[in-house]
C-alpha positions as CSV (number, residue, x, y, z in Angstrom):
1,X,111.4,179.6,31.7
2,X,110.1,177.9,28.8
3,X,111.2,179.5,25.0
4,X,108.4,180.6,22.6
5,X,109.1,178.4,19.6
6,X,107.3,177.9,16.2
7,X,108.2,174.7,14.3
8,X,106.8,175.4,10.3
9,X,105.4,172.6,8.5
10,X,107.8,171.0,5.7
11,X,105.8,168.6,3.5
12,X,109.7,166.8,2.6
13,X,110.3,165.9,6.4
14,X,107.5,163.1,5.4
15,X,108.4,159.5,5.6
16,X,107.7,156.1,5.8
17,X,107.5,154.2,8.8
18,X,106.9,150.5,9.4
19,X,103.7,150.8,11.1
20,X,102.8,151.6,7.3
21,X,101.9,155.1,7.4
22,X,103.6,158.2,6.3
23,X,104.6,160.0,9.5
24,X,105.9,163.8,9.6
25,X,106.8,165.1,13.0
26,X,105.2,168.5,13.6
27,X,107.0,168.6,17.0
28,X,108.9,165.9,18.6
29,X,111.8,167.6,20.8
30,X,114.1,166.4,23.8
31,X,113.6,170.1,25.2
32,X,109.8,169.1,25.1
33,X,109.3,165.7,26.5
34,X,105.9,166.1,27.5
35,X,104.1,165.5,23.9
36,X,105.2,165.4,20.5
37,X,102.2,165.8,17.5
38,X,103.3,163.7,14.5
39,X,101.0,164.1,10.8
40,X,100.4,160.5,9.9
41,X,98.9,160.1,6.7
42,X,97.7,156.4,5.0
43,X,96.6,155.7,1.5
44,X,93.4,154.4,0.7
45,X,92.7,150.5,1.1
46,X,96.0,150.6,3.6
47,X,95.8,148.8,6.8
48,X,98.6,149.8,9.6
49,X,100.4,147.0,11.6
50,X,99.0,146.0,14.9
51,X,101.1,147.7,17.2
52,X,101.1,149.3,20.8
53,X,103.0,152.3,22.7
54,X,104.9,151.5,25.5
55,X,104.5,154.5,28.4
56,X,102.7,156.5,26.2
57,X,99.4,157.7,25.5
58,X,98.3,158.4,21.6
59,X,95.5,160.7,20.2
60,X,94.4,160.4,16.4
61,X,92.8,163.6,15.6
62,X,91.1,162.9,12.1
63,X,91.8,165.6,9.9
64,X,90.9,164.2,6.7
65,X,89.1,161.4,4.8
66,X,87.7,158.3,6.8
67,X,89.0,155.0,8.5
68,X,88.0,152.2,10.4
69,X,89.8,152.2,13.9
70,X,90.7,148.8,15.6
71,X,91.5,149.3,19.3
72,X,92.2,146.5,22.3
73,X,89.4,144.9,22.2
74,X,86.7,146.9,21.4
75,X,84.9,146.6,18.4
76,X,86.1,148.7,15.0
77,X,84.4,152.0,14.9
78,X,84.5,154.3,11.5
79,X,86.3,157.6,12.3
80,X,86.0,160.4,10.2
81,X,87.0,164.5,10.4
82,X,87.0,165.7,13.6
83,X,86.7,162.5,15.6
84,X,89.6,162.0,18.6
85,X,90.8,158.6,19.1
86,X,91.8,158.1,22.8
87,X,94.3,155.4,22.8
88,X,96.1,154.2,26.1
89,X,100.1,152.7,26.5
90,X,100.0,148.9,25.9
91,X,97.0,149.3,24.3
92,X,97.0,147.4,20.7
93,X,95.9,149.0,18.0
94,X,95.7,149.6,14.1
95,X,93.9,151.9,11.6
96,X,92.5,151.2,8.2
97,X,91.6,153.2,5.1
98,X,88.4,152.4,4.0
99,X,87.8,155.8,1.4
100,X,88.8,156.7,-1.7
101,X,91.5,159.6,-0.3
102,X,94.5,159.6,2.0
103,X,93.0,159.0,5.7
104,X,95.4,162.2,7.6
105,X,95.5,162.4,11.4
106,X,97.5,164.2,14.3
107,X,98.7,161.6,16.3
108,X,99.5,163.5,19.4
109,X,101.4,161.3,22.0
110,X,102.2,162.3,25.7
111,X,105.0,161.5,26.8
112,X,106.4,162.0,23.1
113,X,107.0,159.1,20.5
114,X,110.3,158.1,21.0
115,X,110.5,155.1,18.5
116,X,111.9,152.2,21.2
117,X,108.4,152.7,23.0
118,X,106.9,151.8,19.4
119,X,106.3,147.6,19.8
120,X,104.8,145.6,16.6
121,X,102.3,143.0,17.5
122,X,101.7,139.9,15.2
């Protein structure tokens, strides 16, 4: 039987990871290997690395501000608050912020992020 749990949000758990985003991890648990949901927050005129996921699906939830979104190879599309980003393993990708206020997303990854599935691309 699974345990009721309740993980409270600690702005100092952020950091800095080499995608180039500040990442906090809401939820990111071995006793919950289905998903993990990360806070990923990037500063305005910031472009993340291009990178892909090994094994795992991501989803950017847009929670604030506005970005331009860079996926495979489709063509950039503007995300803003409320838009889901649907992004596949192996699938290269990168996110930009084009406002004038931190661009904050869930990224919501199933199985969870584990940081060996996490590939740079040049």
């Amino acid at each position: 039987m699974e345990k009721t749990t309740i993980y409270h949000y600690d702005p100092d758990k952020e950091y800095f990871f080499i995608e180039g985003c500040f990442i906090n991890e809401l939820s990111n648990q071995t006793s919950d290997p289905d998903v993990s949901i990360a806070r990923a927050r990037v500063r305005p005129g910031v472009t993340t690395r291009w990178h892909h996921l090994n094994e795992t699906t991501e989803r950017y939830v847009i929670l604030e501000g506005q970005g331009i979104v860079e996926i495979g190879d489709e063509p950039s599309q503007v995300v803003s608050v409320g838009d889901v980003v649907i992004i596949p393993p192996l699938t290269r990708q990168r996110i930009s912020n084009n406002g004038d206020n931190d661009l904050i997303f869930l990224a919501i990854c199933t199985p969870r992020f584990n940081e060996s599935n996490y590939t740079e691309l040049s």
